[in-house]
Structures are given as C-alpha cells and as structure tokens.
LOMIBA-871488 format. One record per atom (N, C-alpha, C): residue in three letters; x, y, z. Coordinates in pm, whole numbers, plus 32768, in hexadecimal, padded with zeros to 4 digits. Layout:
N
ALAXYZ;...
//
This chain:
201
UNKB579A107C7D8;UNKB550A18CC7AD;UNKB547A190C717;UNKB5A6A15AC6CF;UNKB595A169C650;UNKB526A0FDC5FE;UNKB51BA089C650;UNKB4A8A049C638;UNKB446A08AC616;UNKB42BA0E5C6A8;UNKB3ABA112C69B;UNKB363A174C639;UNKB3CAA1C1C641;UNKB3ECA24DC5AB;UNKB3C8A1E0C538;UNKB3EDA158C554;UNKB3C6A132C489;UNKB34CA10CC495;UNKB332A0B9C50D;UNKB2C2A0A4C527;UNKB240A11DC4D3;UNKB27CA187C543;UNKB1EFA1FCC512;UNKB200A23EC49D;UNKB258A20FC408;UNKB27DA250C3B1;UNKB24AA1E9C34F;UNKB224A17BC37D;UNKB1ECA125C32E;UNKB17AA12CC324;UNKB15CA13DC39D;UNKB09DA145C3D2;UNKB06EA1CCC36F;UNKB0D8A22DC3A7;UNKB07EA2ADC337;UNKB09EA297C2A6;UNKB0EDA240C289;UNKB0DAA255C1E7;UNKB0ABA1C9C1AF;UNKB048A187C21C;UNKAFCDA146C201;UNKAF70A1A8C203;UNKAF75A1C1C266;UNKAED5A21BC281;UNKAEC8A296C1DB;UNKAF57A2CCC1DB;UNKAF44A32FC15D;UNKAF25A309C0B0;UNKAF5DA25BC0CD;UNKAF1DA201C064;UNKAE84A1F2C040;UNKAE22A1E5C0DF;UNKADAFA1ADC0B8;UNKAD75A242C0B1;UNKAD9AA2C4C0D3;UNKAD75A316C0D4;UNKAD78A365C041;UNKAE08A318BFE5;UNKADEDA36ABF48;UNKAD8EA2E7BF11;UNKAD60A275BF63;UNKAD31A21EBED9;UNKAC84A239BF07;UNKAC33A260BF8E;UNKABDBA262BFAB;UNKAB99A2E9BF4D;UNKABFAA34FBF40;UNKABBBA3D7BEFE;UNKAB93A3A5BE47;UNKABF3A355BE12;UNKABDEA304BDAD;UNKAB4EA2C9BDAA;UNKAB0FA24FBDD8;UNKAAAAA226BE18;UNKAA44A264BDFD;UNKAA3CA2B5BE6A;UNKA9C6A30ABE6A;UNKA993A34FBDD3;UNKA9FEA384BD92;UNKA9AFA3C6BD1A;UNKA980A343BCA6;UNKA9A9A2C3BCC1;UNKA998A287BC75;UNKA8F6A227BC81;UNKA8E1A23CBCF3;UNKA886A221BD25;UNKA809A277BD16;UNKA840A2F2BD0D;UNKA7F7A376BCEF;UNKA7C8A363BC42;UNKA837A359BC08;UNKA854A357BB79;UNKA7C5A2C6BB61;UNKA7B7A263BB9A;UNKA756A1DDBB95;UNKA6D8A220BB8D;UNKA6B1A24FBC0D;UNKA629A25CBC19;UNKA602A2C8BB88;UNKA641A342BB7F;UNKA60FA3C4BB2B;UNKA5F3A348BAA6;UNKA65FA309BA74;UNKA644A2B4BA21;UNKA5C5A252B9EF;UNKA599A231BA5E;UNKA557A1D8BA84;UNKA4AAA222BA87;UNKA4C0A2A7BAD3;UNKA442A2FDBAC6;UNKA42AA330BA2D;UNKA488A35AB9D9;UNKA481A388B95A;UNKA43FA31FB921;UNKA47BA299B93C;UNKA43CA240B8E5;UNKA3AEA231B904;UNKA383A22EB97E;UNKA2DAA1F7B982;UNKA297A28BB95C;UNKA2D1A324B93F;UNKA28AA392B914;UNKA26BA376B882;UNKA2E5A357B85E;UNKA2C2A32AB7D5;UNKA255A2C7B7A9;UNKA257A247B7F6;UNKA1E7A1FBB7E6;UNKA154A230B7F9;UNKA160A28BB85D;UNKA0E5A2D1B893;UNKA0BBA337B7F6;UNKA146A37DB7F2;UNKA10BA3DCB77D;UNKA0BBA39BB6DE;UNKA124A31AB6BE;UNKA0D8A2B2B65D;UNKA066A2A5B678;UNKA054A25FB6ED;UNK9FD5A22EB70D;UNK9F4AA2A1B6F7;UNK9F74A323B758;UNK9F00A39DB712;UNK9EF6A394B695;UNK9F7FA3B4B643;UNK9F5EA3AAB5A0;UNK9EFCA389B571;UNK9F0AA2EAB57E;UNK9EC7A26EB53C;UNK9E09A295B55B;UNK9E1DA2C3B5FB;UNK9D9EA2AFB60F;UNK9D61A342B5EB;UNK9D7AA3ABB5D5;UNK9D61A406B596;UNK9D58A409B51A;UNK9D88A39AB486;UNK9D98A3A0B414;UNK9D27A339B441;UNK9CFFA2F0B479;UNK9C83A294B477;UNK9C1BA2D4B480;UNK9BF7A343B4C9;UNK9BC6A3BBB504;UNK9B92A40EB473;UNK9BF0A43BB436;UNK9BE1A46DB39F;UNK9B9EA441B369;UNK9C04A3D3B35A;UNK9B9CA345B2C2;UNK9B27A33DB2E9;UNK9ADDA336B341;UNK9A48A31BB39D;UNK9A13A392B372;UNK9A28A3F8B3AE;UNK99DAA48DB367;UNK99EDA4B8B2D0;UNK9A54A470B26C;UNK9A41A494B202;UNK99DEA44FB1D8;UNK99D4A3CBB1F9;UNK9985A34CB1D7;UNK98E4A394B1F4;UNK98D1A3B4B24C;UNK9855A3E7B28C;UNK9806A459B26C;UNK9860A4DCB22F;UNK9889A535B1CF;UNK984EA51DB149;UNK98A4A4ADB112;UNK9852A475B074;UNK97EDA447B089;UNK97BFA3F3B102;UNK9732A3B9B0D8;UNK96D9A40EB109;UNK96E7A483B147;UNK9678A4EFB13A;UNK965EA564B0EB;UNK96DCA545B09E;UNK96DFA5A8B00E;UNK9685A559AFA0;UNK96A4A4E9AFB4;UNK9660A477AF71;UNK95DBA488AF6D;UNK95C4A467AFDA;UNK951DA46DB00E;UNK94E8A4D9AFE9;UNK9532A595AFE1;UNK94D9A5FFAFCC;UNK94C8A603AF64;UNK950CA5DBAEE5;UNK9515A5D3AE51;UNK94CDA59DAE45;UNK9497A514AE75;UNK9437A4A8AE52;UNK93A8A4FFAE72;UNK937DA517AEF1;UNK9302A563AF33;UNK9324A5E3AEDE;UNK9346A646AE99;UNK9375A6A3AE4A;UNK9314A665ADDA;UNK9338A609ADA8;UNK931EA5C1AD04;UNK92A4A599AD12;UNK9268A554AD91;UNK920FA52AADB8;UNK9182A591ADC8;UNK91ABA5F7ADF4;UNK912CA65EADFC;UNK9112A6B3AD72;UNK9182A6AEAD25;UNK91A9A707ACB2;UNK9112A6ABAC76;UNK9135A630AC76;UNK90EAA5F7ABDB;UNK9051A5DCAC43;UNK9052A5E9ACBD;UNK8FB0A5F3AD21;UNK8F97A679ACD3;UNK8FCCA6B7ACDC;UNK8F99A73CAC9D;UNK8F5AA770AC15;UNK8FC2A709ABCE;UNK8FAAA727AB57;UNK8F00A6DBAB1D;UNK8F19A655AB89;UNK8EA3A5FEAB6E;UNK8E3FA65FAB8D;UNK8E2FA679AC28;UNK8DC2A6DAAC52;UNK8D87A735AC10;UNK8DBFA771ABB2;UNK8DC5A7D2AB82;UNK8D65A7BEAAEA;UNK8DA5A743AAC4;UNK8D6FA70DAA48;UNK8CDFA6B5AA99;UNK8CEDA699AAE6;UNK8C36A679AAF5;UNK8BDEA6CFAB05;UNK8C0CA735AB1F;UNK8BE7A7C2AB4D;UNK8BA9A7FDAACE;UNK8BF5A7EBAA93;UNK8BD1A831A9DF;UNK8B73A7CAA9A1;UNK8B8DA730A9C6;UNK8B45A6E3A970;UNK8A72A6C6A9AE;UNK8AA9A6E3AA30;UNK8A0AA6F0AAA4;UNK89F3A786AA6F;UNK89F6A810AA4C;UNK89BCA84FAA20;UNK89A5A83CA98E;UNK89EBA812A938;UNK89B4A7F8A8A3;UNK8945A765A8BB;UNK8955A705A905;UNK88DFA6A2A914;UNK8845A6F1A97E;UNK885DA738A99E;UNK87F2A787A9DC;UNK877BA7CCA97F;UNK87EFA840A95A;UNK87A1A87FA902;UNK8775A834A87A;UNK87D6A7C3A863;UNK8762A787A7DB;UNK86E7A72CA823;UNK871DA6CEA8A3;UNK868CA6C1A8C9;UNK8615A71CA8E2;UNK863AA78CA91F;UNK85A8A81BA930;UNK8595A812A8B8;UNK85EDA829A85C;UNK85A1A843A7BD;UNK8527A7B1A76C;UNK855FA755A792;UNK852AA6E6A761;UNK84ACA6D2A79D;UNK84C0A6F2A837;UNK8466A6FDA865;UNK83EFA750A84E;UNK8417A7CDA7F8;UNK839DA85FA80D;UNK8361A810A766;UNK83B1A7B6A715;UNK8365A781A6A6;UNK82C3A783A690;UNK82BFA70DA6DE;UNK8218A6E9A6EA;UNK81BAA777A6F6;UNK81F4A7F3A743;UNK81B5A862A75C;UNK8185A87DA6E3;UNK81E1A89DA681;UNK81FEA8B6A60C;UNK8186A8A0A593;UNK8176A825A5B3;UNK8112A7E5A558;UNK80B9A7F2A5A4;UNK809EA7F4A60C;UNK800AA80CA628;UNK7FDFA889A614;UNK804CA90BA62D;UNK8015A997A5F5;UNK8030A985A55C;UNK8055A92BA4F9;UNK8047A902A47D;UNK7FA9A8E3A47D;UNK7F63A89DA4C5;UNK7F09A835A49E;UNK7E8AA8BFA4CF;UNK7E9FA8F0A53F;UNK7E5EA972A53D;UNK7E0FA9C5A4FD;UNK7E98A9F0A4AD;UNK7E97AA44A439;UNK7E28A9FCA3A6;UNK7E45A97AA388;UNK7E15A95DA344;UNK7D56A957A332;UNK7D61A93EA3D6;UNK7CBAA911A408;UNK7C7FA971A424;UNK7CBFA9EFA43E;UNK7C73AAA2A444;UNK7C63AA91A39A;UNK7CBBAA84A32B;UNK7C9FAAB8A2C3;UNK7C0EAA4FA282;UNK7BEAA9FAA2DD;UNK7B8CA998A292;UNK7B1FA98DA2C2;UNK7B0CA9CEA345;UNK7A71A9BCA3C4;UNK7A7EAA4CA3DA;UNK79D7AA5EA3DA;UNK79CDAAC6A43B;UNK79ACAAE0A4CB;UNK79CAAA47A4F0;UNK7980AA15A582;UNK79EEAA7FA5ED;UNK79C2AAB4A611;UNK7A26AB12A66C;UNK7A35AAB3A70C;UNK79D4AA51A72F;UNK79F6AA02A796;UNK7A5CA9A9A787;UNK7A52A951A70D;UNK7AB1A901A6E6;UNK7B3DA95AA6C9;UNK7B63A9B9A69F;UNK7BDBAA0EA678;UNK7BF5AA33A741;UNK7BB3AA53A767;UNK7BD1AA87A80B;UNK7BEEAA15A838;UNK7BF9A986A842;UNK7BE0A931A873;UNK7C84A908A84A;UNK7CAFA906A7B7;UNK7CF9A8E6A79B;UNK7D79A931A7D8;UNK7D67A99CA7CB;UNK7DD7AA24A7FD;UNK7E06A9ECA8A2;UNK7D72A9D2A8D9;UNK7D93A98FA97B;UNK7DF4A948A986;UNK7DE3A8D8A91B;UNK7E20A849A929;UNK7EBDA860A946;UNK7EEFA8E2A8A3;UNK7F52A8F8A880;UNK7FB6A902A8EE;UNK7F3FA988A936;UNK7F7DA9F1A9A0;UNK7FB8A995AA2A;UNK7F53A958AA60;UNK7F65A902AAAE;UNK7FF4A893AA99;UNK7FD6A852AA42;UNK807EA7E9A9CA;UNK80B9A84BA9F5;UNK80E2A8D2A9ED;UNK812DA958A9C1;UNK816AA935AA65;UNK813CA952AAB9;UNK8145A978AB35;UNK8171A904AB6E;UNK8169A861AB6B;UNK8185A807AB9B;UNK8207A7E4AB79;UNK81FFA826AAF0;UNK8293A82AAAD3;UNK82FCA835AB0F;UNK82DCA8DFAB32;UNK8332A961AB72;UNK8355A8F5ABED;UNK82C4A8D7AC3E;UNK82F6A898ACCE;UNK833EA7F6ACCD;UNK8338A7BEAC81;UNK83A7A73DAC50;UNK8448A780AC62;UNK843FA818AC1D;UNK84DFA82EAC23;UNK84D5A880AC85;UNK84B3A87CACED;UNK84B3A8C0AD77;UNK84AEA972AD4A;UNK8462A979AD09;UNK844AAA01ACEF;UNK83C1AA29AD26;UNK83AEAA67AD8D;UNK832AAA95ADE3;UNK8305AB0BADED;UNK828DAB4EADA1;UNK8241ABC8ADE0;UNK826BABFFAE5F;UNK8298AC5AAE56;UNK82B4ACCCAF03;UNK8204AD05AF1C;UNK8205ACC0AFA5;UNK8163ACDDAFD3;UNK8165AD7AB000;UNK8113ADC1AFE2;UNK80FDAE3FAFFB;UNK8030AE72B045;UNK7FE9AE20B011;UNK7F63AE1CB048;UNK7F71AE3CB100;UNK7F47AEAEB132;UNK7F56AEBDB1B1;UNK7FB8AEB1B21D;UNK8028AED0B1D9;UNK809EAEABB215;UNK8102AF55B1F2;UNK8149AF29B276;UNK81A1AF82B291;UNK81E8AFD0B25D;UNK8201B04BB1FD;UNK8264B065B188;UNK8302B058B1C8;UNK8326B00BB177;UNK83FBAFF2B183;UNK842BB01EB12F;UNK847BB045B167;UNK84E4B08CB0C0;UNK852EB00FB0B1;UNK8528AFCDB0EA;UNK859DAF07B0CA;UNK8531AEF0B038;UNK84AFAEF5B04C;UNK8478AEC1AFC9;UNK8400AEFEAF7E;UNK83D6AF68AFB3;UNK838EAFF0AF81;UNK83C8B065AF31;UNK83A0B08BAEE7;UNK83AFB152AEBB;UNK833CB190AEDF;UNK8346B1E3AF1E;UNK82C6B22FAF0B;UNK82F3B2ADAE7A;UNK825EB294AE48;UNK8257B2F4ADDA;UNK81F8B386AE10;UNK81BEB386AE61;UNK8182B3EFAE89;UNK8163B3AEAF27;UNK80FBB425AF65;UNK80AAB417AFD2;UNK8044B43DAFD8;UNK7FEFB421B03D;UNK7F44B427B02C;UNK7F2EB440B0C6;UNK7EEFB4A4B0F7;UNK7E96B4B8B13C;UNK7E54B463B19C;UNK7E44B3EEB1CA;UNK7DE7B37BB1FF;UNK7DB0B37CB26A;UNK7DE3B3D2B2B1;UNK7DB2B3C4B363;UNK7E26B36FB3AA;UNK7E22B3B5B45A;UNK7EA8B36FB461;UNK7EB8B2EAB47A;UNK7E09B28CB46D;UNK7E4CB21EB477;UNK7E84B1C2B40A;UNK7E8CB22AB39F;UNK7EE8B1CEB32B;UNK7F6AB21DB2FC;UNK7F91B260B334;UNK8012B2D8B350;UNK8079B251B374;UNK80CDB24CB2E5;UNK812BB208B2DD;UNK8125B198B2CC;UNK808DB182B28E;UNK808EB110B25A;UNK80A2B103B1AF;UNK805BB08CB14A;UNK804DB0AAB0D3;UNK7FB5B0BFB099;UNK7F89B102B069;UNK7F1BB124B016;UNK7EC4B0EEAFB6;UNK7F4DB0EEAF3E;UNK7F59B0B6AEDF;UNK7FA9B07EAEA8;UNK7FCAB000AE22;UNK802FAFFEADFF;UNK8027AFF7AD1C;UNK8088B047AD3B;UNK807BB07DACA5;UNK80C5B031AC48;UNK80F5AFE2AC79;UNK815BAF86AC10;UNK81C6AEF6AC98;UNK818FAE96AC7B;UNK81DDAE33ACE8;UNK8249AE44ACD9;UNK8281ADE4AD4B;UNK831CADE0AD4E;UNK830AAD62AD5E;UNK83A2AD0CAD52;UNK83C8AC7DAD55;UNK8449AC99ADA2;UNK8446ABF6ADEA;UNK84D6ABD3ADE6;UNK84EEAB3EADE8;UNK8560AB57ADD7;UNK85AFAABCAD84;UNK85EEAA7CAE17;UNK85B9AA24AE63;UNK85F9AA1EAEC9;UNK85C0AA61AF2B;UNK863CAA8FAF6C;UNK8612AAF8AFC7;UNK8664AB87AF86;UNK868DAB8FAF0D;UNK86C3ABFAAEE8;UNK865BAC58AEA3;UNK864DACE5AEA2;UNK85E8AD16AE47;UNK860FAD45ADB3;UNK85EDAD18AD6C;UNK85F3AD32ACF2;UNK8591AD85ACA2;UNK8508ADC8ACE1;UNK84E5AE28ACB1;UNK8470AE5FAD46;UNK84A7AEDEAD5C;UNK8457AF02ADA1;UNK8395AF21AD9A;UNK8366AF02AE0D;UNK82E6AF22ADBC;UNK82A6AFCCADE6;UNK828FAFF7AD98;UNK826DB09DAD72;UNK81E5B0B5ADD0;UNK81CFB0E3AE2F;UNK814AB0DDAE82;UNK814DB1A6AE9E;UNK80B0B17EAEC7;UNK809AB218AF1C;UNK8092B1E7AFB7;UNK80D4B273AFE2;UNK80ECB23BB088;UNK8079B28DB0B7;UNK8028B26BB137;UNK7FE1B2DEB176;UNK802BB335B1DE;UNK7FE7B3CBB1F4;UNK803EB416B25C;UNK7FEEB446B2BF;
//
C-alpha cells in the first residue's frame, strides 16, 4: 500500500514537472517565429526602399532631361524666329530695291522721250515711241505679278469693282459693267486698287 501511494506521488510530480517546463517551451517558440517574421519585414521594407529610391533617381533623371530638352527647343525656335524674321525684313528691302532697279530703264526711256518730242515734229515717231514705253511699262507690272482686273463685259463684283454711278442699258446688261473709268490691279490674287466702272441697271 505504501508502495503504491509513492508510486503515484512520483508519477504526479513528473507529470507536474513536464507540465511547468512544456508552458516554458511554447512561448519560446512563439518568441522564434515573431522574431524571425520581423526580420524578413524588415528585409521586405529595405528592399521597397531601395527599389523606390531607384524609382526616384529614374524620374528625376528623366525630369532633367526633359527640362533639358524644353530649354534647348525653347532656344531653338527663339533664334528660328529671330532668323525668320530677319529674312523677312531683308526679302522686303531686296524686293523693293529690285522693283526699283527694275522701273530704271523706264526712266530713261521717258528721259529719251522727252528729249525726241523736244527735237521732231514727227507725231508718228513720238506715238510710236510712247507705245514702246507703255507696253516696257506694262511687262513690267506683269514680271512682278501685278495684273489689270478685267472689267470689259463682265459681271460687276464688289471683290474687285466700285461702281461710281449707273446707267440705264436695258435688262440685258442690268448688272453688268458699262464702262470703266479708271483700272484696277492686283498683285497676286490680292487687290490693290479697285477698278472704278459704271454698272448697267
């Protein structure tokens, strides 16, 4: 009997042994892993860092060279401009001294004119000469694309007509032109002087 009593007094204060060292255990085991997870968060969180500060450096990098580039295309149109601008000025001052150089020769021939009315009285030869002028005069005009606005039987427009009065005609010339009292030109296709006509009504 008393055997047995030690017997089962031994057994429970085994069993109450593995029972304070197993509760031990467990938190230490517990205590491993949390350890163990902190550490690879951390690696994880480095790791974003790095690749986010790579992330940066790339868009600052990318950043400057298109700040780069607008300054350059900036500088680049500035002095297109400035060029443009200066051919612009230098093609109208070479224009107008060519028209002028050009209307020269006119010049001297209504010089040479003048001289040959004051010395003949041949009125064919003086008419003849005036032709020549007039004609030179006019081949001129159309070299620099400067053209007579046709008005002979044609339609009155206010794009390249005035009418200065109206006339009576019958209606099959009702809204047409009549007469014309002073031409018009244009330079191109732009008008630069209208021509002055009578319209019929």
């Amino acid at each position: 009997m008393s055997k047995n009593k030690h017997k089962h007094s031994a057994e429970a204060q085994e069993e109450k042994k593995m029972s304070m060292e197993n509760p031990q255990t467990e938190p230490q085991t517990q205590a491993t892993e949390e350890e163990s997870l902190e550490g690879a968060t951390d690696a994880e969180v480095r790791e974003e860092d790095a690749e986010l500060q790579a992330k940066v450096a790339e868009l600052e990098k990318r950043v400057a060279e298109l700040e780069d580039l607008k300054l350059r295309q900036m500088a680049e149109f500035d002095n297109y401009r400035r060029r443009t601008n200066k051919e612009k000025l230098d093609l109208m001052e070479t224009a107008g001294e060519r028209i002028f150089k050009d209307m020269l020769p006119l010049v001297d021939d209504f010089e040479r004119a003048k001289e040959a009315m004051q010395k003949t009285d041949d009125v064919t030869a003086i008419r003849n000469g005036i032709d020549l002028i007039y004609n030179k005069f006019v081949k001129f005009l159309g070299d620099n694309n400067v053209h007579p606005i046709e008005t002979k039987d044609t339609e009155f427009s206010t794009d390249e007509h005035e009418a200065i009065t109206t006339f009576a005609a019958g209606e099959d010339k009702k809204g047409k032109i009549i007469d014309c009292t002073q031409k018009g030109y244009k330079l191109g296709d732009k008008v630069i002087r209208f021509a002055k006509v009578v319209v019929g009504e």
